[in-house]
Rosetta silent file (secondary structure, phi, psi, omega in degrees, C-alpha in Angstrom):
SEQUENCE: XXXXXXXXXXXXXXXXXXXXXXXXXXXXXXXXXXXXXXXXXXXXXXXXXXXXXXXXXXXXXXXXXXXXXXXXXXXXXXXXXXXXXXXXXXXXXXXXXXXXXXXXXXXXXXXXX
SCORE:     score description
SCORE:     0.000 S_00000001
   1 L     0.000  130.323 -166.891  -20.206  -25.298   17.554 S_00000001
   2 L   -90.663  -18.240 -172.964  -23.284  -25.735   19.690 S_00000001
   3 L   -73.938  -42.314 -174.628  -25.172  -22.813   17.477 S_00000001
   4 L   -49.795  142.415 -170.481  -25.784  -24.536   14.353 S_00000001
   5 L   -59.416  144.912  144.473  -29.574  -25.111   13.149 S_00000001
   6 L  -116.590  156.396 -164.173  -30.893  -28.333   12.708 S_00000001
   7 L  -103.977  149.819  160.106  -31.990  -29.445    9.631 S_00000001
   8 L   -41.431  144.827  144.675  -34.584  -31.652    8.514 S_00000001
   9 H   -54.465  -47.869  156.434  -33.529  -34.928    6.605 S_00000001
  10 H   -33.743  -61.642  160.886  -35.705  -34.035    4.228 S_00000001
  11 H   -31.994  -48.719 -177.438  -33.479  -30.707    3.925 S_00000001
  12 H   -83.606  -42.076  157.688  -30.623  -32.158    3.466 S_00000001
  13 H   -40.806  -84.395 -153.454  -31.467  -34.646    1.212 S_00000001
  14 H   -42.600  -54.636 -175.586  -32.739  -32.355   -1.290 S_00000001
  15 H   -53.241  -19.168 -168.086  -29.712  -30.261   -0.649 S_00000001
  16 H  -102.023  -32.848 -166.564  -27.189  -32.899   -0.947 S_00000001
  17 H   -93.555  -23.602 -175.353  -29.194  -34.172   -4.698 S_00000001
  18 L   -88.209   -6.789 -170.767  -29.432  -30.537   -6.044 S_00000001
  19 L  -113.940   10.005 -170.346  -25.919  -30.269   -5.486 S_00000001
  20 L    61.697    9.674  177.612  -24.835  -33.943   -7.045 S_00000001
  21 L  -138.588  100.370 -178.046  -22.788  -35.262   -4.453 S_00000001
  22 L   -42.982  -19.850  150.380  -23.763  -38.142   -2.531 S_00000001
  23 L   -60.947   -5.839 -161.970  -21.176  -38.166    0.027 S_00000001
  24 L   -85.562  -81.249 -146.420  -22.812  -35.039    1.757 S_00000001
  25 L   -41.039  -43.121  166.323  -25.948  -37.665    2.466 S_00000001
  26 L  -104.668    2.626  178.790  -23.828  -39.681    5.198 S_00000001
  27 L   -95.594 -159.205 -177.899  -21.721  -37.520    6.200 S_00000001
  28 L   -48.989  136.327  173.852  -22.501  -33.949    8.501 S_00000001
  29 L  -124.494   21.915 -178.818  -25.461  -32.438    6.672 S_00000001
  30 L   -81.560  -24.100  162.051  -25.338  -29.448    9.104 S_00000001
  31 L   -76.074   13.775  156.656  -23.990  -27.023    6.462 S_00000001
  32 L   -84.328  151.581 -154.915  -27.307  -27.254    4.624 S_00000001
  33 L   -91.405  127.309  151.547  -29.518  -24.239    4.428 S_00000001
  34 L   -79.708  145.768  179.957  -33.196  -24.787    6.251 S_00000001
  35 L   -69.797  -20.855  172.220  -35.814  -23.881    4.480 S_00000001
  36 L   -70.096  -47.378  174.183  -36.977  -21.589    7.801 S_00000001
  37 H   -46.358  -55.449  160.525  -33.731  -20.318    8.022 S_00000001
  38 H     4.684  -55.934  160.745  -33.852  -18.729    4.546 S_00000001
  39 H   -86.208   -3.740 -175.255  -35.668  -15.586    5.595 S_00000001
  40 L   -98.322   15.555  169.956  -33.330  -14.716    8.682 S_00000001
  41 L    82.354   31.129  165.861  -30.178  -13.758    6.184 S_00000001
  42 E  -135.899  128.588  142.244  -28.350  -17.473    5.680 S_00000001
  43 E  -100.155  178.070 -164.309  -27.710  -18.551    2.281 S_00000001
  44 E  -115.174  122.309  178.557  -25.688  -21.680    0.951 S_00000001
  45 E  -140.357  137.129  165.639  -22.754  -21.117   -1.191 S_00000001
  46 E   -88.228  138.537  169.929  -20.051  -23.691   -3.036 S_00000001
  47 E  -135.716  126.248 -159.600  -17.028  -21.552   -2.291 S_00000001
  48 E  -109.782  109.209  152.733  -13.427  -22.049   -3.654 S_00000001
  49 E   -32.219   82.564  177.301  -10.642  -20.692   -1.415 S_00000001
  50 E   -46.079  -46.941 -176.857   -8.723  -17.753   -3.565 S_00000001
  51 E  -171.877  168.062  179.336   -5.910  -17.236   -1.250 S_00000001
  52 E  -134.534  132.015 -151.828   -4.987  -17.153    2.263 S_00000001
  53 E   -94.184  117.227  159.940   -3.632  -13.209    2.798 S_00000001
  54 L    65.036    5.343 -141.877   -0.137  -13.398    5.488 S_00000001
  55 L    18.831   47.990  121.839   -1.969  -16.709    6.897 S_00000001
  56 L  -143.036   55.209  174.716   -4.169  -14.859    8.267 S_00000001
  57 E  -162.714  106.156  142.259   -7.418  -14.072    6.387 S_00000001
  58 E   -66.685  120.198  174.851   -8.687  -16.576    3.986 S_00000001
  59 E   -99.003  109.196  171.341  -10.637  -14.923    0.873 S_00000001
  60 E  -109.401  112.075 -158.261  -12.986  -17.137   -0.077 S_00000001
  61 E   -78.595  146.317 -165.739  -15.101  -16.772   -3.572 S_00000001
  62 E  -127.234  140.058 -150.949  -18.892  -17.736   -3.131 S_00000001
  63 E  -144.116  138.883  164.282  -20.284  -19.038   -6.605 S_00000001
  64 L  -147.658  125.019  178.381  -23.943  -19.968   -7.538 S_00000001
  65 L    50.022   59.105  161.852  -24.069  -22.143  -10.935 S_00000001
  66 L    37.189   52.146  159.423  -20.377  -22.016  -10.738 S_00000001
  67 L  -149.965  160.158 -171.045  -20.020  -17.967  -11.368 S_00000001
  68 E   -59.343   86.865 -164.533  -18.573  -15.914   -8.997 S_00000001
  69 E   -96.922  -47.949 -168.006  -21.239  -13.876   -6.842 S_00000001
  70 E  -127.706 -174.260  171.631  -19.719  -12.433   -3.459 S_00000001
  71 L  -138.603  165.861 -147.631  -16.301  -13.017   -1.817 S_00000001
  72 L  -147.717  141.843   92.087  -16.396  -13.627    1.444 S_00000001
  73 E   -36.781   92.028 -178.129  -13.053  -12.800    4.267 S_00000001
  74 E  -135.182  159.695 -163.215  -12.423  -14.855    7.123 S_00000001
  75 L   -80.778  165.677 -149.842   -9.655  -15.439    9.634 S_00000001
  76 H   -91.517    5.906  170.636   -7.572  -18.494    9.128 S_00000001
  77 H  -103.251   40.045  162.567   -8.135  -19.643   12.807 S_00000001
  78 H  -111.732   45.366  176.540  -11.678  -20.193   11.932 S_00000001
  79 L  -130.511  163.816 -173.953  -10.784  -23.598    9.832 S_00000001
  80 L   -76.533  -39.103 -157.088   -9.163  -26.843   11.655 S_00000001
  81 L  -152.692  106.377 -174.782   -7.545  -26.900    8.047 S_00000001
  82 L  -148.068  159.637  175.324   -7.584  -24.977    5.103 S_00000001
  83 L  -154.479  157.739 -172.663   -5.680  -24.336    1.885 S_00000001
  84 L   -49.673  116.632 -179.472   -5.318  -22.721   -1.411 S_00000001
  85 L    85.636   12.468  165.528   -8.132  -23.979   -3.849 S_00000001
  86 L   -48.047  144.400  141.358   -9.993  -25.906   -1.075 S_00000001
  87 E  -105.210  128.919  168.032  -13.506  -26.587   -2.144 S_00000001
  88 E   -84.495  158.948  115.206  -16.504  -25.554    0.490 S_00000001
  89 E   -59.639   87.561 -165.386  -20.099  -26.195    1.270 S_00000001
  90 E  -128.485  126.900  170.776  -20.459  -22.712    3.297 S_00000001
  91 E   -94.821  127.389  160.501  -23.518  -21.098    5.005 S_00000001
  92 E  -105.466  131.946  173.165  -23.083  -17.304    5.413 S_00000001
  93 E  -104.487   79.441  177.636  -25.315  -15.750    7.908 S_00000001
  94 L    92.584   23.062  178.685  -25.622  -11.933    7.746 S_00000001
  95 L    90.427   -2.439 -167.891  -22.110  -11.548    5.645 S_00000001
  96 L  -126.062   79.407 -167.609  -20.513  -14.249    8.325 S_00000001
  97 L   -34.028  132.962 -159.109  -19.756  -17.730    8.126 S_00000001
  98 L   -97.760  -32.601 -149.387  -21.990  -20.047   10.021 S_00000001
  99 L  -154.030 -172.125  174.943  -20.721  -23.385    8.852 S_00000001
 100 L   158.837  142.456  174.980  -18.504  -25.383    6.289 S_00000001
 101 L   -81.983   26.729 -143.740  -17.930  -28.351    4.407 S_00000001
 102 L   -49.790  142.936 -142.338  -14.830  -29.631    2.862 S_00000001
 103 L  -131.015  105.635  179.257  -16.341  -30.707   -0.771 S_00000001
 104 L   -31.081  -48.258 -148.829  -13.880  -33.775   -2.896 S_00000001
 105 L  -160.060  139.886  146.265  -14.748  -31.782   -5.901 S_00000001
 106 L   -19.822   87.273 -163.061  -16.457  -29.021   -7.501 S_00000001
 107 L   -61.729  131.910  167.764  -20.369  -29.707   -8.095 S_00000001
 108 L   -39.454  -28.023  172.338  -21.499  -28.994  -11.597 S_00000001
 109 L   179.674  153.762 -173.670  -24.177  -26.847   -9.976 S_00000001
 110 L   -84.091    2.664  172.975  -25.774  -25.615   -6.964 S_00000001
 111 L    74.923   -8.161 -160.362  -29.480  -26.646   -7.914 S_00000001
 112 L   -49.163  123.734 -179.968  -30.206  -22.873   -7.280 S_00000001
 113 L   -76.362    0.000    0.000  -33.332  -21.458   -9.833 S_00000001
């Protein structure tokens, strides 16, 4: 995708230490939320894949300090790969997924006050 923001290092850093997992730091850091971005309607969510509906709509739950806040629907050709109980890194923009992460493991917390 040619649309994604770019982020600061500084951005991502922070973003990759508030969230505890240190592989985010060399790998793509493009599914971190700019601080500019912020006010234009994209937040940052860890999101755990509920189900995938007929294969074709993944419902994906969007969690801050690991509780459940929104749920999110999206069709199952927008992942190269996806499965039940995936974990994400996912930027929603405006209700819509901008980006994503495949995550080893569940972070203890999203840094989020």
């Amino acid at each position: 995708m040619t649309d994604q923001p770019k982020l600061s290092r500084r951005t991502a850093l922070r973003t990759a230490g508030a969230l505890g997992i240190a592989s985010i730091v060399g790998s793509s850091a493009a599914s971190a939320r700019s601080e500019s971005a912020s006010s234009e309607g994209v937040d940052q969510y860890v999101g755990v894949v509920d189900r995938i509906v007929d294969g074709r709509h993944v419902v994906i739950l969007l969690e801050e300090d690991n509780r459940v806040v929104d749920q999110l629907v999206v069709g199952v050709d927008e992942f190269e790969e996806i499965d039940e109980r995936d974990i994400l890194l996912v930027v929603v923009e405006d209700g819509r997924l901008r980006s994503y992460q495949h995550l080893p493991e569940k972070p203890e917390s999203t840094g989020r006050p």
